[in-house]
N, C-alpha and C positions, 0 to 999 in steps of 0.2 A: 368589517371583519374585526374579530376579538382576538387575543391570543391570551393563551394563559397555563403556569406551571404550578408544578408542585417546589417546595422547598427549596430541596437538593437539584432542581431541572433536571431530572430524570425521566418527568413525564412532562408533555408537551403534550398542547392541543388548538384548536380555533372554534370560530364558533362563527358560522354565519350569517348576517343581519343584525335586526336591533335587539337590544334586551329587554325581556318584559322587564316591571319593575322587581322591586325585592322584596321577602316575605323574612320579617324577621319572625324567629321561632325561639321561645321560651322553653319549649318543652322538657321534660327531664333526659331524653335519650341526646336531644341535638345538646344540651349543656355538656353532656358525657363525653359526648364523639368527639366536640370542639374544644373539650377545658375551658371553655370562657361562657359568658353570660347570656350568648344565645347564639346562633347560625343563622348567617344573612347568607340566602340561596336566592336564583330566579329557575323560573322553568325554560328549558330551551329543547326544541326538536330532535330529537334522536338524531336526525338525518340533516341538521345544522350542526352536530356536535362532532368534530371530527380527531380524532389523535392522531397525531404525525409521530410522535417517537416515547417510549417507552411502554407497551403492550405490555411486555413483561416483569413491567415494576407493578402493574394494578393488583392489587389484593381487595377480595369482599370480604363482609361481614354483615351477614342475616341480621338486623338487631331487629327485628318484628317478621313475621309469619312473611313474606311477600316484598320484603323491603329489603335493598343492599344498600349496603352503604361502600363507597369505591375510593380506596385511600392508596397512599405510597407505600409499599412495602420496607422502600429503603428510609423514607425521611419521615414518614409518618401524615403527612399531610392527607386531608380530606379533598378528595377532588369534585363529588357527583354524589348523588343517591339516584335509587332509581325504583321503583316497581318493577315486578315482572309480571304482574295484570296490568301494565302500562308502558308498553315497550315502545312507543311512540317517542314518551317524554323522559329528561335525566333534569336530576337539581343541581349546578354548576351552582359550588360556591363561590361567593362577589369576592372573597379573598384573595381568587386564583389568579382574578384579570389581570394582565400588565397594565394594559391602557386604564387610562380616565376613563370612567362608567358616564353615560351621559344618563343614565335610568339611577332613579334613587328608591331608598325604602317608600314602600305604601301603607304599612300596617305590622301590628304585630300579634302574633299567634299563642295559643297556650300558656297566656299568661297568668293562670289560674295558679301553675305548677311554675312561674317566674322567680329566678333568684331573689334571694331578700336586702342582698347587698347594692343590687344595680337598679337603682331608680329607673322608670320611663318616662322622662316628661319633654318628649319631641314633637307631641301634640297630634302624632297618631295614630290613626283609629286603631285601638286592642279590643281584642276577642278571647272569650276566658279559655275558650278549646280552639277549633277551628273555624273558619268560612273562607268558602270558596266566592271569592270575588268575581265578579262578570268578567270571562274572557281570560280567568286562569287556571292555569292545572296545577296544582298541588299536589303532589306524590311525596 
């Protein structure tokens, strides 16, 4: 089992089992949402992802037609995105974990629209938009 908060630990949650790995994403919305040069998410099951305390700190925000994005209302912290044609899965960012991550990045995304400031030379595999890798879900 995982645990993992926002900033201010207002919001609490678990998560459990193992983590897939992690999708770093270049895109121009995750540079927006995070302030920094990309957002390392993994995909975890709706029904692995559990909050235990702060319900009513969560705030959305639609930034695309079908996509929320699930942040702190008091500290501002990004916790999740999620689909709502994809109510199965949420994207738990790796920022949130307390624990040691035993899953590391596999690839990075969207790098077409990647910062010009922050090199990638971690030797893996970039995609100029997306791809869905065998055995993940992307939302």
């Amino acid at each position: 089992m995982y645990t993992g908060s926002c900033l201010c630990g207002g919001i609490r949650f678990t998560i459990e089992g193992e983590l897939a790995p992690i999708d770093v994403c270049h895109c121009r919305q995750c540079r927006k949402a995070q302030g920094t040069a990309f957002a390392t998410n993994f995909p975890v099951a709706s029904s692995a992802f559990q909050l235990t305390q702060g319900a009513e700190l969560l705030s959305e925000f639609e930034s695309s037609p079908g996509k929320m994005r699930v942040f702190c209302r008091r500290c501002g912290s990004p916790i999740f995105s999620r689909r709502v044609a994809r109510p199965d899965t949420v994207r738990v960012r790796a920022g949130t974990i307390n624990e040691p991550l035993a899953t590391r990045p596999h690839a990075h995304f969207y790098v077409a629209s990647k910062s010009n400031w922050w090199p990638i030379d971690d030797g893996l595999p970039q995609f100029a938009d997306t791809y869905v890798p065998p055995g993940s879900s992307r939302t």
